[in-house]
C-alpha positions as CSV (number, residue, x, y, z in Angstrom):
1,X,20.8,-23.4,39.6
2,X,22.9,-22.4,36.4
3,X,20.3,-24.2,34.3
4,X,17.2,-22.5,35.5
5,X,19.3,-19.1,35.0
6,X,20.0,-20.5,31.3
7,X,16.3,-21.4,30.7
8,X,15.4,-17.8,32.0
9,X,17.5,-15.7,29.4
10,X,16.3,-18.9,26.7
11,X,12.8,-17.4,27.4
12,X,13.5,-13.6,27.6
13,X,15.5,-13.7,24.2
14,X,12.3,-15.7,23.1
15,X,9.9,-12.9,24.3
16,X,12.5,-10.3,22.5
17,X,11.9,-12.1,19.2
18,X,8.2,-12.5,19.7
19,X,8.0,-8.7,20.1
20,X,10.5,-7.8,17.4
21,X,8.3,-9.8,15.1
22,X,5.3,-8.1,15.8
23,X,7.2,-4.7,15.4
24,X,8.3,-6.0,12.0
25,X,4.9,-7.0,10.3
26,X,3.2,-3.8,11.7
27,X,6.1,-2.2,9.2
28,X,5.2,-4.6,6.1
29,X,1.4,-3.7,6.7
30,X,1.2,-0.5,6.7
31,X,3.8,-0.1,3.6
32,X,1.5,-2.7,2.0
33,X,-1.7,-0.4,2.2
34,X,0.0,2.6,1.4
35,X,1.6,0.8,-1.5
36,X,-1.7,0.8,-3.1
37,X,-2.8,4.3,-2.8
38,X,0.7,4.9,-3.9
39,X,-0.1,5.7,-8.0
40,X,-2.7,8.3,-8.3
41,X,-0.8,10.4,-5.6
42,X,2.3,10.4,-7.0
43,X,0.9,10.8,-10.6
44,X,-1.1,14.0,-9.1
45,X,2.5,14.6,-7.5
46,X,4.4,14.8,-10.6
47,X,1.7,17.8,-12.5
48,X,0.5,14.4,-14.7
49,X,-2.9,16.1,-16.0
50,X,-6.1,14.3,-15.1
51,X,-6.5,12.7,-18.6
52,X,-3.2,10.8,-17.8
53,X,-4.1,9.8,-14.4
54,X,-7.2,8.4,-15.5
55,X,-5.7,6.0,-18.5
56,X,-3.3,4.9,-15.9
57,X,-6.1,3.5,-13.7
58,X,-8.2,1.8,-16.3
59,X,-4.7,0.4,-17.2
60,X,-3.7,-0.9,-14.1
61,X,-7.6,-2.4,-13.4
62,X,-7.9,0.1,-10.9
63,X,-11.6,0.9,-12.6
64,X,-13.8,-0.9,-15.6
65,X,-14.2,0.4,-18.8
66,X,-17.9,2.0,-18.4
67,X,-16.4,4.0,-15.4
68,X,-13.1,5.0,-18.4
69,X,-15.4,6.6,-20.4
70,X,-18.0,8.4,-18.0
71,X,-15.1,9.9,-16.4
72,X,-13.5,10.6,-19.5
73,X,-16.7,12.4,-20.7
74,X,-17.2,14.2,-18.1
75,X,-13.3,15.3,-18.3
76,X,-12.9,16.7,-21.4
77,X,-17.0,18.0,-22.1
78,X,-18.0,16.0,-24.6
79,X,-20.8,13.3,-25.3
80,X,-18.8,11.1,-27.4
């Protein structure tokens, strides 16, 4: 009888870990996609002007080059 009560908490610890685990990589994902929208919001956060925030996403990879310059263009008015 003692052994079948062992086995039982065995299994109930196992179910606590199982959910616990679940718990915990609901946690990592969601820091992990809010990670990446993490730059641009806090450069807007921190009064960076939109020139700035722009030549931090072509440096990161966040956007190509021809996308760089249209949006560049069309930021500061000229047709250069």
């Amino acid at each position: 009888m003692g052994g079948m009560m062992i086995f039982g908490v065995i299994m109930m610890l196992f179910g606590l870990l199982v959910v616990v685990g679940i718990i915990l990589v609901a946690v990592w994902a969601g820091t992990q996609l809010f990670k990446r929208a993490e730059p641009t919001t806090v450069a807007a956060a921190r009064g960076d002007d939109p020139l700035t925030i722009l030549q931090r996403r072509y440096a990161g990879g966040e956007i190509t080059r021809e996308d760089y310059e249209r949006m560049r263009r069309e930021l500061t008015g000229s047709a250069q």
